[in-house]
mmCIF file as Biopython writes it, N, C-alpha, C and O atoms, coordinates in Angstrom:
data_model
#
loop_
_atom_site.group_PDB
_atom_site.id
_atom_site.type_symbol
_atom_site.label_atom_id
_atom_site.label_alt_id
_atom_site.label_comp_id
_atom_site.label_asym_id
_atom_site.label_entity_id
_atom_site.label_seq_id
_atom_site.pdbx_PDB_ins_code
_atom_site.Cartn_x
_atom_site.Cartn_y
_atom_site.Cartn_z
_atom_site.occupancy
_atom_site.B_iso_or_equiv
_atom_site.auth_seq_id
_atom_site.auth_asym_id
_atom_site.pdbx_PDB_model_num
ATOM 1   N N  . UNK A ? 1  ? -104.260 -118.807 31.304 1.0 0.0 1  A 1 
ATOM 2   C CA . UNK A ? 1  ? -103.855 -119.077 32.650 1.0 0.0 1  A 1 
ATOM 3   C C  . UNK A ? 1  ? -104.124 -120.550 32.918 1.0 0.0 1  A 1 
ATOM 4   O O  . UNK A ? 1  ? -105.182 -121.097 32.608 1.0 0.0 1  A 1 
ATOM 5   N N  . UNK A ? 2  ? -102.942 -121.257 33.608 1.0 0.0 2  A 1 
ATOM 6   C CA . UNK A ? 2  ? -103.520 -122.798 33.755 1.0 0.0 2  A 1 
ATOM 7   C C  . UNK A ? 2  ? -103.797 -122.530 35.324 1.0 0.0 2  A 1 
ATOM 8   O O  . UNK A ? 2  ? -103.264 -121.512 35.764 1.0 0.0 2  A 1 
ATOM 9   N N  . UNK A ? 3  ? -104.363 -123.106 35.997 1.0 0.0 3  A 1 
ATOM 10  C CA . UNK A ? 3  ? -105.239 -123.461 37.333 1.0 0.0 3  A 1 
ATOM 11  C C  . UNK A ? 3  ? -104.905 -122.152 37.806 1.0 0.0 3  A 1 
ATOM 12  O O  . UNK A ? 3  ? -103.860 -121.709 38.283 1.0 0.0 3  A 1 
ATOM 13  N N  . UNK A ? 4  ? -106.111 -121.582 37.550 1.0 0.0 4  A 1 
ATOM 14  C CA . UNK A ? 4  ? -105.223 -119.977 38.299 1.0 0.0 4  A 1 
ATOM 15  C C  . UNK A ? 4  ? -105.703 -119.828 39.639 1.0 0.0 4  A 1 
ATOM 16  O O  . UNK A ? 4  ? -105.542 -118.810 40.311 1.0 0.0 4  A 1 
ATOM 17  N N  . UNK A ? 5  ? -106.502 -121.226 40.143 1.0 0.0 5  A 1 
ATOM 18  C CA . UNK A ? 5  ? -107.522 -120.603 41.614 1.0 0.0 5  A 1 
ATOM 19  C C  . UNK A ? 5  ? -106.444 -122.005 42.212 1.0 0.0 5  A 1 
ATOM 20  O O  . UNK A ? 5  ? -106.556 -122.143 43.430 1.0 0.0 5  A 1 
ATOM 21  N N  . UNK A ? 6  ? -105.669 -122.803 41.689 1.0 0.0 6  A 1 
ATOM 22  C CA . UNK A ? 6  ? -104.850 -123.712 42.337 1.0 0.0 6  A 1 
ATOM 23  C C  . UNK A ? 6  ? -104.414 -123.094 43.432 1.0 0.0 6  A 1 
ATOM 24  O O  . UNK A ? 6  ? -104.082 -121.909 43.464 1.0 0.0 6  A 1 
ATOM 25  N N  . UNK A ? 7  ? -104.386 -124.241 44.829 1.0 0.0 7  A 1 
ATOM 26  C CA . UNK A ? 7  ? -104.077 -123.361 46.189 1.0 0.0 7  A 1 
ATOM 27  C C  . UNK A ? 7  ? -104.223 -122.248 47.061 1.0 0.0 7  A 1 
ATOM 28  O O  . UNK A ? 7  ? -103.553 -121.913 48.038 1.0 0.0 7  A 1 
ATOM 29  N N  . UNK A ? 8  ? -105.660 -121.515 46.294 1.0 0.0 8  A 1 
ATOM 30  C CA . UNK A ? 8  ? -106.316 -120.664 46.895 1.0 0.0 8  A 1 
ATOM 31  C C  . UNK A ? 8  ? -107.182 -120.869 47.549 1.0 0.0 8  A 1 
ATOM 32  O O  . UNK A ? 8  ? -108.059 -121.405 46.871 1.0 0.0 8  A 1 
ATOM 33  N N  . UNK A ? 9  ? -107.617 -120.687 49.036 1.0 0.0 9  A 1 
ATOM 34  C CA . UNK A ? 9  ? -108.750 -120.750 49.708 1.0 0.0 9  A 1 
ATOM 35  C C  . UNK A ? 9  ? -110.255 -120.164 49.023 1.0 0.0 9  A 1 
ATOM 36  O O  . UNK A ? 9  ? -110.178 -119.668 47.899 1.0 0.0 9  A 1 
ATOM 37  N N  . UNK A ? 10 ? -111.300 -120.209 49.547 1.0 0.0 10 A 1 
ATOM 38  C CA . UNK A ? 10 ? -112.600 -119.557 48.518 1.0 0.0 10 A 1 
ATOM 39  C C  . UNK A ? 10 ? -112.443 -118.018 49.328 1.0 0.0 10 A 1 
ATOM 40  O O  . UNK A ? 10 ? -113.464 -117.565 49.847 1.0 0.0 10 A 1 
ATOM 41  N N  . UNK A ? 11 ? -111.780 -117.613 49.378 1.0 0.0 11 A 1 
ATOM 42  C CA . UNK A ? 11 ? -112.006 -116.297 49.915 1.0 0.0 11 A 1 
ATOM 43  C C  . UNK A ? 11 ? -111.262 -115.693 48.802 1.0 0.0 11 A 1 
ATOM 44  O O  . UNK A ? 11 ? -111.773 -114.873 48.040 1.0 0.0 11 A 1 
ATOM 45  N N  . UNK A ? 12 ? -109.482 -116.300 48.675 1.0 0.0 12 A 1 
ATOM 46  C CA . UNK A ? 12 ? -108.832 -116.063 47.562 1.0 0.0 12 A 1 
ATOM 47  C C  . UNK A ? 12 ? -109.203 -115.867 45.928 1.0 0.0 12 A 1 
ATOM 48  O O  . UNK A ? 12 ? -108.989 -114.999 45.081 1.0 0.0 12 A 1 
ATOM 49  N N  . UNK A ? 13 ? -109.794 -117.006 45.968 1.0 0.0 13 A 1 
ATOM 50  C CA . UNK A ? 13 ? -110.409 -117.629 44.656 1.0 0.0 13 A 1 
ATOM 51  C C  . UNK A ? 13 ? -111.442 -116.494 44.430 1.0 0.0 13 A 1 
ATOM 52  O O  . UNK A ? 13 ? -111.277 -115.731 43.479 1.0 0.0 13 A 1 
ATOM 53  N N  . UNK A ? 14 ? -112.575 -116.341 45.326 1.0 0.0 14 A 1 
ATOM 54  C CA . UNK A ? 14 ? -113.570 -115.446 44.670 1.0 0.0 14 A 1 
ATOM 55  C C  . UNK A ? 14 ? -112.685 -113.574 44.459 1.0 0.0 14 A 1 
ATOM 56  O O  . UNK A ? 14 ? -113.248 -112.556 44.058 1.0 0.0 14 A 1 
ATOM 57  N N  . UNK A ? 15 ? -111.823 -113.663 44.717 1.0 0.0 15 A 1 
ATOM 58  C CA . UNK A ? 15 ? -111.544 -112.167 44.734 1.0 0.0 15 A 1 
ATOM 59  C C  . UNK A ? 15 ? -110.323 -112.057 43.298 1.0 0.0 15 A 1 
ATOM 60  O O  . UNK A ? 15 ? -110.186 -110.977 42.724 1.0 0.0 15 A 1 
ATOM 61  N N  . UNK A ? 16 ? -109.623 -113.137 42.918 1.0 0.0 16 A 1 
ATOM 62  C CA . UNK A ? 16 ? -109.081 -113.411 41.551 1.0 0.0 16 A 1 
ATOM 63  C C  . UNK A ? 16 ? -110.149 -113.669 40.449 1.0 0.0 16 A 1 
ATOM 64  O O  . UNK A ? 16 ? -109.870 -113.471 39.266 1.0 0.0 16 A 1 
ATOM 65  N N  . UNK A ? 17 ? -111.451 -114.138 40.867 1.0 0.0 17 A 1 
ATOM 66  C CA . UNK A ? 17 ? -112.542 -114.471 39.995 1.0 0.0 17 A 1 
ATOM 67  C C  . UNK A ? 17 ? -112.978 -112.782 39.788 1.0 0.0 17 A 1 
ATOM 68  O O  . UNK A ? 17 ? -113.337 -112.243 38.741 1.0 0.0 17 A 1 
ATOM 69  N N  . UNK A ? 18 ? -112.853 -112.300 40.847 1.0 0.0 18 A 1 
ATOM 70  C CA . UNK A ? 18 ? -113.358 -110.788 40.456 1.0 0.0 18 A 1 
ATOM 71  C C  . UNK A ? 18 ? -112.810 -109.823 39.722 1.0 0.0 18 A 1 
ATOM 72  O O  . UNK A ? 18 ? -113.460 -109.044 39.026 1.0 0.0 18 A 1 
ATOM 73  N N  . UNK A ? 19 ? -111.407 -109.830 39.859 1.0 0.0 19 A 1 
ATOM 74  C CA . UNK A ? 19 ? -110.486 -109.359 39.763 1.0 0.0 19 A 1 
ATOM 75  C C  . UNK A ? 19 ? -110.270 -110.053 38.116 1.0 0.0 19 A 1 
ATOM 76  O O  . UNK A ? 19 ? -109.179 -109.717 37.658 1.0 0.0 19 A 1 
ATOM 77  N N  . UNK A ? 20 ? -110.917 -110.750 37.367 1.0 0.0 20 A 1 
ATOM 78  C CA . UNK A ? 20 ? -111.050 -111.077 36.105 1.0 0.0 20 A 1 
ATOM 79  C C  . UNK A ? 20 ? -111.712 -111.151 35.320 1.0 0.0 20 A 1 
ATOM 80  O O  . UNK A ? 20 ? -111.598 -111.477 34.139 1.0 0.0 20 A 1 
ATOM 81  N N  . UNK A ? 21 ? -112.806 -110.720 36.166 1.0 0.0 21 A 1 
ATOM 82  C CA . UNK A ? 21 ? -114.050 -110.417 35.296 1.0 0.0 21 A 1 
ATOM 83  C C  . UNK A ? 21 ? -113.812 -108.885 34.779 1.0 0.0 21 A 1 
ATOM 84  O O  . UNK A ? 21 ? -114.349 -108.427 33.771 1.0 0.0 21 A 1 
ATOM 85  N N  . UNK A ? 22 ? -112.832 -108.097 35.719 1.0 0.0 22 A 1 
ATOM 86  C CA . UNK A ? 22 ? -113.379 -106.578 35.506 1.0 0.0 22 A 1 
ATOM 87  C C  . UNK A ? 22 ? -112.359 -106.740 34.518 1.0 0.0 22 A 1 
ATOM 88  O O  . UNK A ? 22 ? -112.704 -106.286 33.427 1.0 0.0 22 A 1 
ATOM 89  N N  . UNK A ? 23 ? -111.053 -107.313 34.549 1.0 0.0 23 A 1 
ATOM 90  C CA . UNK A ? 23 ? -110.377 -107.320 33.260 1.0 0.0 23 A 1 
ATOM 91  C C  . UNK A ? 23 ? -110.766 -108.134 31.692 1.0 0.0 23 A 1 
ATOM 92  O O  . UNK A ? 23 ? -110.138 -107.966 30.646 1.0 0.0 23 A 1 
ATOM 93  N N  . UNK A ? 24 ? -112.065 -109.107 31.900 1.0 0.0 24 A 1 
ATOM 94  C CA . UNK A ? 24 ? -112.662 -109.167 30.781 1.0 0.0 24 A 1 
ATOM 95  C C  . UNK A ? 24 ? -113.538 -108.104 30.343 1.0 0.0 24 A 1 
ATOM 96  O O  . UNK A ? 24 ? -113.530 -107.590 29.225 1.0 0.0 24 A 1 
ATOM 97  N N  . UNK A ? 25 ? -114.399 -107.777 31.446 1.0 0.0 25 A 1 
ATOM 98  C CA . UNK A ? 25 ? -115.145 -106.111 31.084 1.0 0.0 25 A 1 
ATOM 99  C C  . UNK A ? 25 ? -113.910 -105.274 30.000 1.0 0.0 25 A 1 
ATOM 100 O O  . UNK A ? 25 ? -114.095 -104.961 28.824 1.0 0.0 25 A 1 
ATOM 101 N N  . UNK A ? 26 ? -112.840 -105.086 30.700 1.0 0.0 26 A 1 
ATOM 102 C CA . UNK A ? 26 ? -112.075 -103.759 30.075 1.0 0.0 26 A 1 
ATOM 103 C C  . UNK A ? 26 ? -111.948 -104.154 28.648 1.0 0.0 26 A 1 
ATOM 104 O O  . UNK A ? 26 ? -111.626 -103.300 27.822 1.0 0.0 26 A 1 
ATOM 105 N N  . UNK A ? 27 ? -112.204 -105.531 28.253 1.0 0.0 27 A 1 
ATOM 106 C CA . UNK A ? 27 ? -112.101 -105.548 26.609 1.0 0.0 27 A 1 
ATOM 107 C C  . UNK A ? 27 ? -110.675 -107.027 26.562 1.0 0.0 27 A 1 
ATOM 108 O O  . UNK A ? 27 ? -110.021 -107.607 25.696 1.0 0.0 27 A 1 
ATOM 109 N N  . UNK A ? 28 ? -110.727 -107.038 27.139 1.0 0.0 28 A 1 
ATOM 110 C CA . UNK A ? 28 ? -109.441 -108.609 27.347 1.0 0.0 28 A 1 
ATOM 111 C C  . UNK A ? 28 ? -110.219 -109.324 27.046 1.0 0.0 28 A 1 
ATOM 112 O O  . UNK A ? 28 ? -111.438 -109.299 27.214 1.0 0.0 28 A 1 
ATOM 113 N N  . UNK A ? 29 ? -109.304 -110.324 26.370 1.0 0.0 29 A 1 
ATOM 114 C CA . UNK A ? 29 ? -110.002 -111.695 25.782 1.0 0.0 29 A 1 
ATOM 115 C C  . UNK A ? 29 ? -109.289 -112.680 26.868 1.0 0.0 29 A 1 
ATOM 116 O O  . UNK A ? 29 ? -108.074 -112.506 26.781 1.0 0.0 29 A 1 
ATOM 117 N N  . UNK A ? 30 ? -109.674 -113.848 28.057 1.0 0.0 30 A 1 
ATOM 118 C CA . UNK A ? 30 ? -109.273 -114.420 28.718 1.0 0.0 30 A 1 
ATOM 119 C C  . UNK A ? 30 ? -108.961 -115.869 28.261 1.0 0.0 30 A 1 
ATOM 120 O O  . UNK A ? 30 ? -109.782 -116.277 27.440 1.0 0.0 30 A 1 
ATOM 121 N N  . UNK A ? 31 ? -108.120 -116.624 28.540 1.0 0.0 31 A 1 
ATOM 122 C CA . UNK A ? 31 ? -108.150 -118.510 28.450 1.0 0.0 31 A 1 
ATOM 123 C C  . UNK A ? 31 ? -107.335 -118.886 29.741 1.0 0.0 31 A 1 
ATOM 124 O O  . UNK A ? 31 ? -106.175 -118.648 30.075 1.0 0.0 31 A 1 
ATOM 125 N N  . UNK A ? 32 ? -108.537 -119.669 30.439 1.0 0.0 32 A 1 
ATOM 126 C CA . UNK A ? 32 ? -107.981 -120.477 31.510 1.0 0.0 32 A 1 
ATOM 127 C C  . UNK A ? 32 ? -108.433 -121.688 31.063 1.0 0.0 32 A 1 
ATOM 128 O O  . UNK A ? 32 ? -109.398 -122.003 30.367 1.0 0.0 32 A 1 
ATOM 129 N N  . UNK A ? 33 ? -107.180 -122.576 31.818 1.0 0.0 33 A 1 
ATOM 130 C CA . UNK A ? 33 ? -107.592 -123.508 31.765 1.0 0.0 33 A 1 
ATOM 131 C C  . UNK A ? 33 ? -107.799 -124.176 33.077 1.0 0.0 33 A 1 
ATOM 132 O O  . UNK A ? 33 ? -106.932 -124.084 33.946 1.0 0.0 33 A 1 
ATOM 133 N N  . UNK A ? 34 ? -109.113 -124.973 33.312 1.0 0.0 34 A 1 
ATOM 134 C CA . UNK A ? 34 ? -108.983 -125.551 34.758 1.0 0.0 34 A 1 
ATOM 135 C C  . UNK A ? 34 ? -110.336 -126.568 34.787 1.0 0.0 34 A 1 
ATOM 136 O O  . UNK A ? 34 ? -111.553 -126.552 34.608 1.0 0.0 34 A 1 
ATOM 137 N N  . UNK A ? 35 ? -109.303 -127.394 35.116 1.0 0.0 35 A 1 
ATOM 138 C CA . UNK A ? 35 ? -110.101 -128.793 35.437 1.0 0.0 35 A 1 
ATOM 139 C C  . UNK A ? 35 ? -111.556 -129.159 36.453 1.0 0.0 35 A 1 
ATOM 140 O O  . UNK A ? 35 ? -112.113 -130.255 36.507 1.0 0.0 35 A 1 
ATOM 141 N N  . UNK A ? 36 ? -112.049 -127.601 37.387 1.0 0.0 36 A 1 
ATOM 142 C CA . UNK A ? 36 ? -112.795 -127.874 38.706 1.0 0.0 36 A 1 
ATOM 143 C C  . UNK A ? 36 ? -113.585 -127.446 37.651 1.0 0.0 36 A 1 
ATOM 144 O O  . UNK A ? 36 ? -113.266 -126.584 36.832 1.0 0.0 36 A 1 
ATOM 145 N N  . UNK A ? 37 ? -114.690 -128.107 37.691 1.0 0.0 37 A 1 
ATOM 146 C CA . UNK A ? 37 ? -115.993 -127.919 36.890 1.0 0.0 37 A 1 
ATOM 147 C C  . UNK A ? 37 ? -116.651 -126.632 37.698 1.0 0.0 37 A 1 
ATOM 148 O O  . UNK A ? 37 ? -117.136 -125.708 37.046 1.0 0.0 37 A 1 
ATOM 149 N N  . UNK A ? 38 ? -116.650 -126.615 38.849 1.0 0.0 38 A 1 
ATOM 150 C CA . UNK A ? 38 ? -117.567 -126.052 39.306 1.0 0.0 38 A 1 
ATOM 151 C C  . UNK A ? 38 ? -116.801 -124.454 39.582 1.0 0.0 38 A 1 
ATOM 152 O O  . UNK A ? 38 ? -117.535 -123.520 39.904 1.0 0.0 38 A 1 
ATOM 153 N N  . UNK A ? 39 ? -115.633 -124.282 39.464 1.0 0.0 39 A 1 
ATOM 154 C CA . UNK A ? 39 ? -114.560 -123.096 39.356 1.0 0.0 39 A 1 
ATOM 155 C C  . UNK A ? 39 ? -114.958 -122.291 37.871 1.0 0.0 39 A 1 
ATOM 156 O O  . UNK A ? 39 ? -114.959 -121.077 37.668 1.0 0.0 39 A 1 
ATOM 157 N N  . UNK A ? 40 ? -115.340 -123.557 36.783 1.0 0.0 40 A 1 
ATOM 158 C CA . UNK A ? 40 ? -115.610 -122.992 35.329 1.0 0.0 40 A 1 
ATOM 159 C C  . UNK A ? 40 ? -116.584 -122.342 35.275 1.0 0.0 40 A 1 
ATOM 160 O O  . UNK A ? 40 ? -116.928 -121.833 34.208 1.0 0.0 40 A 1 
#
């Protein structure tokens, strides 16, 4: 995924951050890429 929190408010952002963790849980291997250090 390239900037996948691009143009999301932090309300947005934390609920796609969640929403990707449970799909790394399920056994997915993830690659984003994104430049906000503090997003990484």
């Amino acid at each position: 995924m390239d900037e996948p929190f691009d143009g999301l408010d932090l309300r947005q952002t934390r609920e796609v951050m969640a929403l990707l963790r449970q799909v790394a849980e399920g056994g997915r291997a993830l690659l984003l890429s994104i430049h906000q250090l503090t997003d990484a």
